[in-house]
Legacy VTK file of the C-alpha trace (Angstrom):
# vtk DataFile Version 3.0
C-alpha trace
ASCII
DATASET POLYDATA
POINTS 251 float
205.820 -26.665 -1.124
203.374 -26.648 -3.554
204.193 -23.761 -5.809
206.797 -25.610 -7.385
203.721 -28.517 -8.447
202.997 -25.789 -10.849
206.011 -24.193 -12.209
208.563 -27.019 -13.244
210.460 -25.681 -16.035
211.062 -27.383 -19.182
214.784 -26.155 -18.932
215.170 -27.992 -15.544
217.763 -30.776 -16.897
219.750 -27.607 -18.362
219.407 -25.183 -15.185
221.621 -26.611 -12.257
220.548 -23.955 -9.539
216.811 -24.261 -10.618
216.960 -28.365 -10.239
218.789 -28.094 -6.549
216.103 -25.385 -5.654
213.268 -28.515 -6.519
215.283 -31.114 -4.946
215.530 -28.606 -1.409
211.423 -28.200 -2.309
210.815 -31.281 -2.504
212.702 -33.281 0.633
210.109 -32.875 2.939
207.871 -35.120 0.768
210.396 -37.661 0.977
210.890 -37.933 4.465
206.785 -37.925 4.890
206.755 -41.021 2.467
209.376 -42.701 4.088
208.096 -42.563 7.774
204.801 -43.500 6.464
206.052 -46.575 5.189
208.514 -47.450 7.949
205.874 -47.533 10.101
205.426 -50.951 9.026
208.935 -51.987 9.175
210.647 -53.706 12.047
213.417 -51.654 13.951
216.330 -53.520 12.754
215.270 -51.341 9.055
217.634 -48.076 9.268
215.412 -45.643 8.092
218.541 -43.476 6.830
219.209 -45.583 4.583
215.723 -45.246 3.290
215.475 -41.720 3.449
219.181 -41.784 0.831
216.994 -44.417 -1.232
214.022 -41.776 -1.249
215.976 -38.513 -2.162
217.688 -40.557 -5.191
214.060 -41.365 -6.251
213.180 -37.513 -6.280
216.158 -36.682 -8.103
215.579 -39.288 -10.976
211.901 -37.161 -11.133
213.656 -34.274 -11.248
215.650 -35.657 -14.457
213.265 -37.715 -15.997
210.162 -35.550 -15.678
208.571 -34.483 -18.950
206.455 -31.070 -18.283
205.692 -30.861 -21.844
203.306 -34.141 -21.274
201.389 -32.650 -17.761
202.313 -30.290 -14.976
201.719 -32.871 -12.094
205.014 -32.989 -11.314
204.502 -33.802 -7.269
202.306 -37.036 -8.386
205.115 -38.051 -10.691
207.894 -37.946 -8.246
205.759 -39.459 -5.066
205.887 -42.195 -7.614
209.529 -41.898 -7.884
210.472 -41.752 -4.623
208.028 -44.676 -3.415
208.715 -46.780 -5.956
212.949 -46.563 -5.092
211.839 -47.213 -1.262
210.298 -50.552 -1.873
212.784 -51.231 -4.263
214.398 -50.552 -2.045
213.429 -52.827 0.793
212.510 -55.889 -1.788
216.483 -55.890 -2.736
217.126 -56.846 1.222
214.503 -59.222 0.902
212.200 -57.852 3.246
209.739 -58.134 0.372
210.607 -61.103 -0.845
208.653 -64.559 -2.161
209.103 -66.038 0.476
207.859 -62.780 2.649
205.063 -62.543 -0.079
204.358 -66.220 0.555
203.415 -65.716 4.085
201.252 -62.790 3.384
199.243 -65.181 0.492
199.196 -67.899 3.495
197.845 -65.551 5.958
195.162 -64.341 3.410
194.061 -67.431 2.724
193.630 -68.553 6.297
191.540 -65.785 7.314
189.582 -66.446 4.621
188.725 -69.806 5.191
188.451 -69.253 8.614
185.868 -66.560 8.111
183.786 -68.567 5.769
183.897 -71.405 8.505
182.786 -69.604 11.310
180.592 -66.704 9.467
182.491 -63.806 11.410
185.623 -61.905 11.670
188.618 -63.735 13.311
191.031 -62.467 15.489
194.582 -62.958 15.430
195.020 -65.944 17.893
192.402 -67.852 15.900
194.756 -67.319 12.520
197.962 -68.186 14.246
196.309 -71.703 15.505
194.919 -71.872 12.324
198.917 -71.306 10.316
200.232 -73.428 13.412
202.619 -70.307 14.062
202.335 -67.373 17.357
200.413 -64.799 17.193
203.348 -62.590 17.220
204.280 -63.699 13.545
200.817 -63.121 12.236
201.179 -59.942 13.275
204.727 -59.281 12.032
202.894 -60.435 8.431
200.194 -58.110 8.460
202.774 -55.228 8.839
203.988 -57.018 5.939
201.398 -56.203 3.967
200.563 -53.173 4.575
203.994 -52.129 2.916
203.128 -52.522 -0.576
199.128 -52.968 -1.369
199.354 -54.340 -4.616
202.403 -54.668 -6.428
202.890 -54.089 -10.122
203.446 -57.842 -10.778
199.874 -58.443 -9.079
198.216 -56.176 -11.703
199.709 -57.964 -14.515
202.721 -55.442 -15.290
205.495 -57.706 -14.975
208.135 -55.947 -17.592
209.715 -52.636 -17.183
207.765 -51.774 -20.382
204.750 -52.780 -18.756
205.335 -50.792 -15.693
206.867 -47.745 -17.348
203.270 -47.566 -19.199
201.181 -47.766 -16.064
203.168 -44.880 -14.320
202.330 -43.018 -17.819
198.963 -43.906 -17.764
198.604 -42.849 -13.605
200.761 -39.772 -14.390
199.801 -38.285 -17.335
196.170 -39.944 -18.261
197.357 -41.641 -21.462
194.796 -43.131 -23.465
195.485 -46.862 -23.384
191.935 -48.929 -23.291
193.866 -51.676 -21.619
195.733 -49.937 -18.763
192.179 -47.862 -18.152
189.606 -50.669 -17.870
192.171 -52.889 -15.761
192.608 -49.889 -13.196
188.671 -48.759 -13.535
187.768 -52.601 -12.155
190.418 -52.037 -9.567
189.105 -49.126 -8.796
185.598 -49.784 -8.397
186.482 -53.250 -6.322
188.557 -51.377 -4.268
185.498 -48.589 -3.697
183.389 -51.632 -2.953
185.718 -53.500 -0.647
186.204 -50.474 1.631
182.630 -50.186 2.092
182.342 -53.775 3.605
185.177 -53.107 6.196
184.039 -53.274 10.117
183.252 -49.619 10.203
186.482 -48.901 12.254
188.788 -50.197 9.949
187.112 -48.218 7.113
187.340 -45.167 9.517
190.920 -45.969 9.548
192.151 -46.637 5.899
190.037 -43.387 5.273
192.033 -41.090 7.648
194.978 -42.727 6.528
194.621 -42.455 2.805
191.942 -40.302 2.361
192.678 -37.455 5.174
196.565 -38.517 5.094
196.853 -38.520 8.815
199.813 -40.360 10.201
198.952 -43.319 12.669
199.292 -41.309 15.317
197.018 -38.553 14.207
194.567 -41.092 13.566
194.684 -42.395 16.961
194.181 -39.301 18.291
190.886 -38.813 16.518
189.811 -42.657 17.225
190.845 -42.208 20.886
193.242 -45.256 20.406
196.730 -45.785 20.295
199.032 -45.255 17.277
200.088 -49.387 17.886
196.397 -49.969 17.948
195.677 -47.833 14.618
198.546 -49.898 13.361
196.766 -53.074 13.844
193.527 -51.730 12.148
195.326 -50.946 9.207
196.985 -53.897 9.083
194.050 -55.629 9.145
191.917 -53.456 6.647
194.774 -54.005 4.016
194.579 -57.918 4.701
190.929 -57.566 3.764
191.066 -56.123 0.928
193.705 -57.755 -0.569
191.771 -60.895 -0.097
188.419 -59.605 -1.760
190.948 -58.477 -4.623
191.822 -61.635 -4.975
188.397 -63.216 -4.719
187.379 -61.511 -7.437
190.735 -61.994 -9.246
191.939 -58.356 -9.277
194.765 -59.319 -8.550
197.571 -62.285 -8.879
197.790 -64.744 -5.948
LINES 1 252
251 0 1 2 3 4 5 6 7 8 9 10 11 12 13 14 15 16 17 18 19 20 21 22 23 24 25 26 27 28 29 30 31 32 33 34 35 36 37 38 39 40 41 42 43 44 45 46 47 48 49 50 51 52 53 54 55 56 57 58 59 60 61 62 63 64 65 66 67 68 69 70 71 72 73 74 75 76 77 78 79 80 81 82 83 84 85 86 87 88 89 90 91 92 93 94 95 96 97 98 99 100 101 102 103 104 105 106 107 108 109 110 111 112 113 114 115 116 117 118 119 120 121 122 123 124 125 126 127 128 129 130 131 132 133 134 135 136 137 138 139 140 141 142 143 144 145 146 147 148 149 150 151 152 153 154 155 156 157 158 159 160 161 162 163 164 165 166 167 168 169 170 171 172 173 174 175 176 177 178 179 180 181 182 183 184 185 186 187 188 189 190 191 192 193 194 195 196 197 198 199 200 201 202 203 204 205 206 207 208 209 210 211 212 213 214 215 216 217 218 219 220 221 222 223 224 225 226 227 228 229 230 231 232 233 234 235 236 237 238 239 240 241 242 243 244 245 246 247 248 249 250
């Protein structure tokens, strides 16, 4: 799959058979995104539908990728195809405000909570704390571990705005702006991760890092893929929050 990362044509939007040959290449990727994000997701999502949402997302790369700029054509369209999944699932309103709201709620409880008591807090302890079952707190996390940080949380509100951020992650472009807003992101993020409970940092890293599915990563944690769920779930809530702390990102 990766030869074609390296041999994208310039002539693909005016070569038909060479465009369907990167579109075949390049399915698998889409189906790996998309049942890495619907792990999250509750069943009632039909994952189908997402993987239909996905392809058209690889196709618009195909189309709209510029080789002439870089040749890092698989970064460009994981872009793509993410970005049309969670598009996607914010046009059903699974990522809505009001979705969003409870994740900002939940965030904000375990903070305070933590500060209170001067330790981590578990799940029951945040449900009391929301007046809400534990159940829903954890339905929220899952949440959240959809979509770290959104565009609109960065400050890129306007297709403009978000068009040049893709450019700049894509392609390296030199705007000061765009690189000393993602260096501070960076570095927090770096920083965040290093203050997880060491088993949540052992899971973002296989997850991210070592792109193991949950599953894999329970396998090497000798715990189960629900359980490697929860971590993760957790870990994101965390660093969201110290993002937000340090006002990284929007609330």
């Amino acid at each position: 799959m990766a030869t074609a990362q390296t041999t994208v044509k310039k002539t693909v939007k005016n070569d038909a058979a060479y465009r369907d040959e990167l579109i075949t290449e390049y399915l698998p990727y889409v189906k790996r995104i998309v049942h890495r994000i619907a792990v999250h997701l509750p069943s009632t999502i039909d994952i189908d539908d997402l993987m239909n949402v996905g392809v058209i997302g690889l196709i618009q790369a195909v189309d709209r990728y510029d080789p002439s700029r870089d040749n890092k054509f698989m970064t460009y369209a994981v872009f793509r195809i993410k970005g049309a999944v969670l598009s996607e699932l914010r046009s059903r309103d699974f990522l809505s405000r009001s979705n969003r709201r409870k994740i900002r709620d939940l965030e904000n409880a375990c903070m305070r909570l933590e500060q209170k008591l001067g330790r981590e807090v578990d799940d029951l302890e945040v449900a009391e704390e929301l007046g809400i079952d534990v159940e829903q707190v954890y339905r929220t996390k899952q949440m959240s571990s959809i979509s770290f940080i959104s565009f609109e949380e960065l400050g890129f509100s306007s297709r403009d705005e978000k068009e040049k951020l893709l450019s700049y992650l894509i392609d390296n472009d030199d705007n000061a702006l765009t690189l000393t807003k993602l260096k501070e992101l960076k570095e927090a993020v770096a920083r965040a991760i290093e203050q997880l409970p060491e088993k949540e940092k052992l899971v973002i890293s296989l997850y991210y890092l070592e792109e193991l599915t949950m599953k894999e990563a329970g396998k090497v944690l000798n715990i189960t893929e629900s359980r490697v769920s929860q971590i993760h779930s957790q870990a994101i809530l965390r660093l969201r929050a110290k993002l937000k702390k340090e006002k990284l990102i929007g609330e």
